[in-house]
C-alpha positions in Angstrom: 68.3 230.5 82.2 69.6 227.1 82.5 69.7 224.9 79.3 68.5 221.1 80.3 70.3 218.6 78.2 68.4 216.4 76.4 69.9 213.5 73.9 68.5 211.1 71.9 69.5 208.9 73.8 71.8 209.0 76.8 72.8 205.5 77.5 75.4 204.0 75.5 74.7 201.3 73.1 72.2 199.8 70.3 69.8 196.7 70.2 71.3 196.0 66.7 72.3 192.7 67.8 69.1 192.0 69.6 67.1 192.7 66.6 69.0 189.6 64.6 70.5 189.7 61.1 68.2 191.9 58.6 65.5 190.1 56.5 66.8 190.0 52.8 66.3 193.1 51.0 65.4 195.4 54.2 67.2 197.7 55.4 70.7 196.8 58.1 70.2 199.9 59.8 70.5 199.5 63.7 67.6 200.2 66.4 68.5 202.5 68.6 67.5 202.0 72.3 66.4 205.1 72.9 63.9 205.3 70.3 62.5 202.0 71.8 62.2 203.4 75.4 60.5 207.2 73.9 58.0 204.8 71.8 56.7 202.9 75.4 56.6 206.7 77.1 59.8 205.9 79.5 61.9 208.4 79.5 66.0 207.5 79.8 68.4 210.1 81.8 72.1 209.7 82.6 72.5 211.4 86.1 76.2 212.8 86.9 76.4 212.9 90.9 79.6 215.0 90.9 78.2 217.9 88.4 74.2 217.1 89.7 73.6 217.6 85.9 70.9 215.7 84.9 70.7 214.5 80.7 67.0 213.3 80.0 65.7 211.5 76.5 63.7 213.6 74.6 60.5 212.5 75.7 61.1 213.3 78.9 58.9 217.2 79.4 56.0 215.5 77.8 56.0 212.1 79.9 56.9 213.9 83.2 54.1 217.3 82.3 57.3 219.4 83.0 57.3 222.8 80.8 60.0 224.6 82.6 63.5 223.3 81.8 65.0 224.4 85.2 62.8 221.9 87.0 64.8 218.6 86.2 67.9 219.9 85.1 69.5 219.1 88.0 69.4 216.4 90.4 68.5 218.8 93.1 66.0 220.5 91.1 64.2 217.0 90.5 64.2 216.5 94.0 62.4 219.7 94.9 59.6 218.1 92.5 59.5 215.3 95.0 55.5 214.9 96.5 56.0 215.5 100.1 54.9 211.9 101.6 56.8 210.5 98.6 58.7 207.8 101.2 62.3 206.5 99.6 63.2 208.6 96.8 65.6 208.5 93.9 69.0 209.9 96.5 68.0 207.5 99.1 68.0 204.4 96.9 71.3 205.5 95.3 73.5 206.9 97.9 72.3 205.0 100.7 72.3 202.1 98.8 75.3 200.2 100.8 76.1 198.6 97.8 79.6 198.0 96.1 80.3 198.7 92.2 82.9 195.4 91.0 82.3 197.1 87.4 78.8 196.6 86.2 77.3 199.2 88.6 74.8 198.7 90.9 71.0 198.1 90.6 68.2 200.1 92.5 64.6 200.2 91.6 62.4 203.0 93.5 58.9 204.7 93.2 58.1 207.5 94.2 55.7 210.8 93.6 56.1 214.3 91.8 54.1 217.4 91.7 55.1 219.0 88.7 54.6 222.9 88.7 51.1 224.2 87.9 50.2 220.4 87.6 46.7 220.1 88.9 45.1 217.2 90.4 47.2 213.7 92.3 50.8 213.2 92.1 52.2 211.5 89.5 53.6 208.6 90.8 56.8 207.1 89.0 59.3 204.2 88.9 62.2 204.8 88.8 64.8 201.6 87.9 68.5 201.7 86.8 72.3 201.0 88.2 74.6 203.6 90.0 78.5 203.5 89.0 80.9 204.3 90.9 83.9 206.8 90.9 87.5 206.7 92.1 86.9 206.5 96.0 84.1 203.6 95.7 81.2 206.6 96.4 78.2 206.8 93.7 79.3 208.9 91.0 76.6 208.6 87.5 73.6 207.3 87.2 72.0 205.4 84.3 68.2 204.9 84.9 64.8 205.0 83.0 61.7 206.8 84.2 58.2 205.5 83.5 55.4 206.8 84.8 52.7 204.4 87.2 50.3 206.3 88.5 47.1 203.8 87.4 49.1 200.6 87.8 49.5 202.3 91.4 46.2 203.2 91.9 45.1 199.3 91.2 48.0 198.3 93.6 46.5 200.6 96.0 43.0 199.5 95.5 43.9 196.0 95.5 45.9 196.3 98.7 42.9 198.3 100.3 40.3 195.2 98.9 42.9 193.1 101.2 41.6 194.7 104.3 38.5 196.7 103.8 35.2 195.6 102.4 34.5 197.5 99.5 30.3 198.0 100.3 30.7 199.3 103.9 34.1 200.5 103.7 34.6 198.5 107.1 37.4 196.0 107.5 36.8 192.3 105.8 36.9 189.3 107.8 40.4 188.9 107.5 41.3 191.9 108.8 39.0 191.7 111.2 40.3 188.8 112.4 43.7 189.9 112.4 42.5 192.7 114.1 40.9 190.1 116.3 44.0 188.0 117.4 45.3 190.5 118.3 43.5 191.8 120.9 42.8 188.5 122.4 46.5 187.9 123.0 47.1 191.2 124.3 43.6 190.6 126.6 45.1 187.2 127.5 48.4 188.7 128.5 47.7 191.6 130.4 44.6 189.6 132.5 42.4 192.5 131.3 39.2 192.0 129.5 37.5 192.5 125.6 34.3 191.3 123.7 33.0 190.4 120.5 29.8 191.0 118.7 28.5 188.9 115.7 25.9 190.9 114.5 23.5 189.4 111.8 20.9 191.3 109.8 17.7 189.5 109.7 15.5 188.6 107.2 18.4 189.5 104.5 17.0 186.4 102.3 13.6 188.3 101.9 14.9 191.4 101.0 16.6 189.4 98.1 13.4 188.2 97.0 11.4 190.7 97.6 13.3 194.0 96.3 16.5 192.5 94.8 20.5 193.0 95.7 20.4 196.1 94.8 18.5 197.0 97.9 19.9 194.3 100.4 23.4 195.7 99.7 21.8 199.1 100.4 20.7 197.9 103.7 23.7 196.4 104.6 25.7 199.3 103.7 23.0 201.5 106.0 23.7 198.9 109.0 27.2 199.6 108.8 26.9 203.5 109.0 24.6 202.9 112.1 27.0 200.2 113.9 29.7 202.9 113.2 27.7 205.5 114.7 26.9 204.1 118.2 30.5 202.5 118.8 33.2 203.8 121.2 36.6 205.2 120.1 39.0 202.4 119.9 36.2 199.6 119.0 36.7 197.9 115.7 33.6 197.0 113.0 34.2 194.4 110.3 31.6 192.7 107.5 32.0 188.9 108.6 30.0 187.6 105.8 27.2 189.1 103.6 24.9 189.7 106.1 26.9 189.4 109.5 29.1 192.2 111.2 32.1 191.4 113.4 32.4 194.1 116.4 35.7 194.1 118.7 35.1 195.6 122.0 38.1 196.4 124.0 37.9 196.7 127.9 34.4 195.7 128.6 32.7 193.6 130.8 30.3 191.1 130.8 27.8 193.6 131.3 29.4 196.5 129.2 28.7 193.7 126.2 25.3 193.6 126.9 24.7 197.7 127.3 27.1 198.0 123.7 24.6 195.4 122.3 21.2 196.9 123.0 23.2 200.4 121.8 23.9 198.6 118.8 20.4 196.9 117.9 18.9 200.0 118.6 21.1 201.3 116.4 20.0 199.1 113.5 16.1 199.8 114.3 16.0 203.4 114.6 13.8 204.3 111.8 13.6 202.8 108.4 16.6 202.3 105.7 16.3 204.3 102.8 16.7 202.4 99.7 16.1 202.6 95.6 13.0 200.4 96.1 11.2 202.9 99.3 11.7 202.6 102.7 12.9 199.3 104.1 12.4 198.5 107.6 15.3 196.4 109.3 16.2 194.5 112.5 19.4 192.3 113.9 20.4 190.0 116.2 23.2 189.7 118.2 25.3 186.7 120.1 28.4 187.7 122.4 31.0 186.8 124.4 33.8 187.8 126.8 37.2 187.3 126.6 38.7 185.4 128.6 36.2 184.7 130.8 34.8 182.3 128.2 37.0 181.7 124.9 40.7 182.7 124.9 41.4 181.9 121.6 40.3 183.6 118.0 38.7 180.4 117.0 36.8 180.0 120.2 35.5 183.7 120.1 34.2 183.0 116.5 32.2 180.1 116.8 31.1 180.5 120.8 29.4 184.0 119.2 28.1 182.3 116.3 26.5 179.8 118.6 24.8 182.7 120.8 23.8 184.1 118.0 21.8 181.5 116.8 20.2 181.2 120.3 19.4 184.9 119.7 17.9 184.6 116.4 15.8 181.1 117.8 14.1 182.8 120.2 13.4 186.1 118.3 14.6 188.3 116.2 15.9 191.5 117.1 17.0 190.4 120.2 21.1 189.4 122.3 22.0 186.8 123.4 25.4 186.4 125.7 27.3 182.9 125.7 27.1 180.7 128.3 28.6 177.4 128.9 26.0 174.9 128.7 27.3 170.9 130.3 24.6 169.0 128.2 25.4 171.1 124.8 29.0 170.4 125.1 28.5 167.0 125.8 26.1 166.8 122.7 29.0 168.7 120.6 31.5 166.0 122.3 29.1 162.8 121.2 28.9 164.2 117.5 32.7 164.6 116.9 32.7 161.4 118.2 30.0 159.9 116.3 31.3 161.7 112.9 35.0 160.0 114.0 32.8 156.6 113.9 31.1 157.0 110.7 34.2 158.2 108.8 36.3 155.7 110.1 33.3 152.8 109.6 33.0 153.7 106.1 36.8 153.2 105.4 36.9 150.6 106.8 33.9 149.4 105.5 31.9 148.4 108.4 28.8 149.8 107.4 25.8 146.9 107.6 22.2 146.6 106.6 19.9 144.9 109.3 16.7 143.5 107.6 13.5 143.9 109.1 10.5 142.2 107.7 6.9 143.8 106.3 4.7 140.9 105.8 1.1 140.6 104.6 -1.8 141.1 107.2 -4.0 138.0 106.4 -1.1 135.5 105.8 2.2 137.1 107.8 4.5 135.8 104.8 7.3 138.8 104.3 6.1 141.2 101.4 9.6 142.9 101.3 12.5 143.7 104.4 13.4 147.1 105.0 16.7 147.6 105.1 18.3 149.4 107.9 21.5 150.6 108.2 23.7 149.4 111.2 27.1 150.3 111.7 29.5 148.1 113.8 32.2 149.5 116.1 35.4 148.1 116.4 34.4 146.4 119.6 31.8 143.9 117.7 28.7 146.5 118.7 26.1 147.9 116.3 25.5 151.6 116.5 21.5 151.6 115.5 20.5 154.5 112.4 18.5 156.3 115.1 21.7 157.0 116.9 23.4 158.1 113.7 21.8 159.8 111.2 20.8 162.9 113.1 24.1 163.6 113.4 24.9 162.6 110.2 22.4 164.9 108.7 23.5 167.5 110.7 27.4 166.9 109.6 26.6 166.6 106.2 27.5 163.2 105.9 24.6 161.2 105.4 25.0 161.3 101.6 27.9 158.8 102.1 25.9 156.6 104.4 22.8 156.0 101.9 25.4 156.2 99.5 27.2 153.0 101.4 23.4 150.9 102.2 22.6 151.9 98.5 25.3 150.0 97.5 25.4 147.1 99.9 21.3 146.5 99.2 21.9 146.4 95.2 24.6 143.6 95.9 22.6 141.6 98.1 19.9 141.9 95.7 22.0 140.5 92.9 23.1 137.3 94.9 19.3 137.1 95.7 16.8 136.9 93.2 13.8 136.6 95.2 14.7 139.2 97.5 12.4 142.5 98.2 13.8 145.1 99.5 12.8 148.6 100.4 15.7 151.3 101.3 15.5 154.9 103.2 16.6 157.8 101.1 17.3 161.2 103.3 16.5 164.6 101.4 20.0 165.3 100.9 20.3 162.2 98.6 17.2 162.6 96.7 18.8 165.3 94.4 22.6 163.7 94.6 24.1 162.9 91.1 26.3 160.3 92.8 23.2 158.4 94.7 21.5 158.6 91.4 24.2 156.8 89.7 24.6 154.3 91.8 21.1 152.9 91.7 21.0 153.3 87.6 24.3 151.3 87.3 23.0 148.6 89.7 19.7 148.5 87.8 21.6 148.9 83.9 22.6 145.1 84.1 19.9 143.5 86.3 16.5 145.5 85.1 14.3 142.8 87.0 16.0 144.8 90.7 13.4 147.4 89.9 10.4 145.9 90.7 11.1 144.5 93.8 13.0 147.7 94.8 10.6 150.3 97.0 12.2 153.4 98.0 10.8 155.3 101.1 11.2 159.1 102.0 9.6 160.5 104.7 7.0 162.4 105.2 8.5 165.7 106.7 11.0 165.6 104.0 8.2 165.2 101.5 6.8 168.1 102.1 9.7 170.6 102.3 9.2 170.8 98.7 5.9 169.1 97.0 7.3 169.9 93.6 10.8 168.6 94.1 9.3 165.3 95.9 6.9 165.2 92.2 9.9 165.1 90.7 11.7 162.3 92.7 8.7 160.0 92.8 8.6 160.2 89.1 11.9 159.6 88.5 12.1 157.0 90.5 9.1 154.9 88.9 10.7 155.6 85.6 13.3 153.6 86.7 10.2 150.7 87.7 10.8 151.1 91.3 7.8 151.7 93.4 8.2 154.8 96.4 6.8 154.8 100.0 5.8 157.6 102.4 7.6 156.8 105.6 6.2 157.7 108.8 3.1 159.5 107.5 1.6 161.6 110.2 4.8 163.1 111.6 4.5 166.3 109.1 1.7 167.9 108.2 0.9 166.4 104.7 -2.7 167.3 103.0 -4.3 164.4 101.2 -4.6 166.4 98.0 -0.2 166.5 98.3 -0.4 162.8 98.8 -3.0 162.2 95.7 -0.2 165.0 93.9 3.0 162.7 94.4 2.0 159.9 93.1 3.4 157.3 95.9 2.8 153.8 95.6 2.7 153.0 99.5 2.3 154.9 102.7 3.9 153.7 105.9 1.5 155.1 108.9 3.7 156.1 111.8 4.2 154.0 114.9 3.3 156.8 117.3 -0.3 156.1 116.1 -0.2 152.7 115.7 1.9 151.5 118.7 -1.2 152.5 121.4 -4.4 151.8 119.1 -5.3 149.1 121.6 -5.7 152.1 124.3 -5.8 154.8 122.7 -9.3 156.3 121.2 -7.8 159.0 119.4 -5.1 156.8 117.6 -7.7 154.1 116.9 -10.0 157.1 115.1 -6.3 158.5 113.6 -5.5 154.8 111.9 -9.3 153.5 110.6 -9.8 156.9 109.1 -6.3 157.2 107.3 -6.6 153.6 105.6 -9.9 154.6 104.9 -8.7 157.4 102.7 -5.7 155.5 101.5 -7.8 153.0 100.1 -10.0 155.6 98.4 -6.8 156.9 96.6 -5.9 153.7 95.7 -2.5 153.6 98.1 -1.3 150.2 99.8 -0.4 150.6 103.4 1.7 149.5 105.7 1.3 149.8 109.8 4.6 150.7 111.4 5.3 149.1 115.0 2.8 147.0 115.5 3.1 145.6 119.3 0.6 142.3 120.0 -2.0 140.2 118.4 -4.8 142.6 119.4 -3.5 145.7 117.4 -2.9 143.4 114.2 -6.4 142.6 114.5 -7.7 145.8 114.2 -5.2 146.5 111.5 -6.8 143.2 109.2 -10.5 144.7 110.3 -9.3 147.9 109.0 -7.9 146.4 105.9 -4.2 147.4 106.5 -2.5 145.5 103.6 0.8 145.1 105.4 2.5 144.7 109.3 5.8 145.8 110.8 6.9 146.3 113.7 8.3 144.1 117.2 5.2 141.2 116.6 6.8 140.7 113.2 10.1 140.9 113.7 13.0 143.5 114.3 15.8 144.0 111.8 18.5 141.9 112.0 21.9 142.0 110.4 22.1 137.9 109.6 19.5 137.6 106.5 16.6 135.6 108.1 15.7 133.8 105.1 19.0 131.9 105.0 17.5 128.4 104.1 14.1 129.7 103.1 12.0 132.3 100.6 13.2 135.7 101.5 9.7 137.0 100.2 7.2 137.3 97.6 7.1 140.6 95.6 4.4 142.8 96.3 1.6 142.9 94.1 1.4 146.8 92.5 
């Protein structure tokens, strides 16, 4: 029976100096590497190539879970311990190294996997790192290398490399992957003239699951939807998770009209029968936007957000349902006009051509200016105002509309500070009723000029007013803390109860020009109007009649007792202050 060789340590040398001079009164003895290496669980061998002999430390049967000496005692007999799919192993790193020994040897680092004998369960995977010297002809001829074992630090590389690619809840690829995956068969689509779609699948209703049943259970849907996509595709199709609730679907050579037969597969699919979840049987639909490649997009970024746009069509007109993408001439030229328009804005706030135009609400019985609304203008490069009506849809829809009241906010509180006597009221979009930075603004322009306050009126509008009563309660109060007073803009555009206009405490309530503009003819708009101030009055609320055309509809305002007048009889806003030389108002009794 071969003997394996074991040493204390096979590799010349001490860490003596390493360790540094001795502490007074301890012991000088020197620490020996090898007992540093056994105490970590690496095990140090000296390998000589010409003999195959292998010398291990003495650690080396308990690190490695060999029992039988013969099975690393040799470098041969090591190798036969070699896992099958091991890949580069300790031989191939040394002798087919290509390196050249000048005298320190040279390095190598491998890992690889053994299957020691009668060892049950995975491979143990190992590293294997050390320097090979050379003999008389320049060939490898010992080895000097310590062994450790990896086999969890592998596992987490593995996992972490499979988290890379693969989504973890559906075991499907992850959106990079996906779109990896992606590219690559648009280019090869492109280049061979042949044709491919994609699928962007979105669950529906995923928010009320939340709410209703928890995570828990949406992730069990989601990972249900995946098993049923999987399911009902083709060989050679590829499925990815887009987002949380959204699945990316590759399909190579289809047509037009295979996308639309794979769809309906699909969504089928995804109905057929209820989900099975911790929380009872959920019931689940998706919809589905699509396109062909190259017929219309020919690049990754153009497949991603042309299906994306279908699928909002899709989910628009109902859920459950496909929708294939079409090239639309007015929705592109409506895309073209907002990268334009957001070019504008950006480029109008730095360079600070953002204005206000001032358009006067005056009292009813004597038409001297209550307050000016302030309206925000901005003026291209060419000397032309761009009107707010032009602007902030887009602006709202581009997220940028925070800067822009952020911008008026800043410009009205300056102007108010030059101008004592001037009333002002300023329109605040929902996105800047809960902004930190908005907020700030108006309590540093109020901390040094308190009297601003009360001949500041902030107006929000109706429909954004009732998205949330509560949060609107909040904002109203908040704002009167400050001593500003609030106005309802364009009431009569939402659907706001008079018991939620009692409940937010508004100071003022602009009536919306639709109904005022036609009162003259108009029956229905007439009854609209005299009932509303009616109630208004009962609730004790000032109001204000929004654009107000002729002489004959201001009458019927004043018989009405409408306390205030705006509109194209009055005055429309106008960037030059018009009181330049006179009053600019009287503050609003409240």
């Amino acid at each position: 029976m071969t003997r394996i060789e074991t040493t204390a340590c096979p590799l010349p040398g001490t860490l003596a100096a390493a360790a540094g001079p001795p502490a007074p009164g301890a012991c000088a003895k020197p620490l020996n590497a090898c007992d540093v290496l056994i105490s970590i669980g690496d095990v140090p061998y000296a390998w000589d190539i010409v003999s195959d002999s292998l010398a291990w430390g003495a650690n080396a049967a308990d690190v490695l879970a060999v029992t039988d000496a013969e099975a690393f005692a040799t470098g041969r007999a090591f190798a036969r311990l070699m896992a099958p799919d091991t890949g580069t192993t300790r031989f191939d790193a040394v002798m087919r190294s290509g390196g050249t020994d000048s005298g320190d040897g040279v390095p190598f680092s491998v890992q690889y996997a053994i299957v020691p004998p009668g060892h049950q369960g995975d491979p143990l995977w190992v590293e294997d790192v050390g320097r090979w010297f050379a003999g008389s002809r320049g060939e490898p001829a010992r080895v000097h290398g310590v062994v450790r074992v990896i086999t969890e630090r592998r596992a987490r590389e593995e996992r972490l490399a499979y988290l890379s690619r693969f989504d973890d809840l559906t075991g499907e690829m992850n959106r990079w992957h996906m779109t990896e995956i992606l590219a690559a068969t648009v280019e090869e689509t492109v280049r061979y003239r042949a044709s491919c779609g994609f699928l962007l699948l979105a669950i529906d209703n995923v928010g009320r699951i939340n709410e209703a049943y928890g995570y828990e259970v949406a992730d069990d849907v989601i990972a249900a939807v995946a098993k049923r996509l999987r399911a009902r595709m083709r060989a050679g199709d590829h499925l990815g998770r887009y987002s949380g609730n959204k699945f990316g679907i590759i399909l190579k050579q289809c047509t037009p009209d295979d996308i639309k037969i794979a769809a309906e597969r699909l969504l089928a699919g995804v109905r057929d029968g209820v989900v099975q979840t911790k929380a009872g049987p959920v019931a689940v639909t998706a919809s589905v936007g699509g396109v062909n490649v190259p017929r219309h997009a020919r690049s990754v970024h153009d497949v991603l957000s042309r299906s994306k746009e279908a699928l909002e069509i899709a989910q628009s007109k109902r859920w459950g349902s496909f929708h294939g993408y079409q090239p639309n001439v007015e929705r592109d030229a409506l895309r073209r006009a907002s990268v334009r328009t957001s070019d504008e804005i950006i480029t109008a706030l730095n360079d600070r051509r953002v204005r206000i135009a001032f358009e006067p609400v005056v009292h009813t019985d004597t038409r001297v200016p209550a307050f000016h609304e302030c309206l925000m203008r901005i003026r291209r490069s060419d000397g032309g105002l761009i009107a707010a009506g032009e602007v902030v849809p887009i602006a709202e829809r581009l997220g940028l509309i925070r800067l822009l009241d952020h911008r008026v906010l800043e410009l009205l509180l300056d102007e108010m500070k030059r101008t004592p006597a001037f009333c002002a009221s300023v329109n605040v979009s929902p996105a800047s009723t809960s902004d930190v930075d908005w907020w700030e603004a108006l309590n540093a322009g109020l901390r040094g000029h308190p009297e601003i306050a009360r001949r500041l009126v902030i107006e929000i509008t109706e429909t954004a007013a009732i998205k949330d009563i509560d949060e609107t309660r909040g904002f109203v109060a908040r704002s009167k803390d400050l001593g500003c007073r609030v106005a309802i803009d364009d009431f009569g555009a939402g659907y706001t109860s008079f018991r939620n206009l009692r409940k937010l405490g508004v100071d003022i309530v602009k009536i919306d020009g639709a109904f005022v503009q036609n009162i003259t003819r108009s029956e229905d708009d007439r009854a609209f109007v005299q009932t509303f101030l009616d109630l208004a009055h009962r609730l004790g609320l000032e109001t204000v009649a929004e654009w107000v055309q002729d002489e004959e509809g201001a009458a019927l305002l004043a018989s009405w007792g409408c306390e205030y007048l705006q509109g194209r009889l009055i005055g429309l806003g106008q960037v030059d202050p018009p009181w330049l030389g006179a009053a600019p108002c009287e503050v609003a009794a409240g």
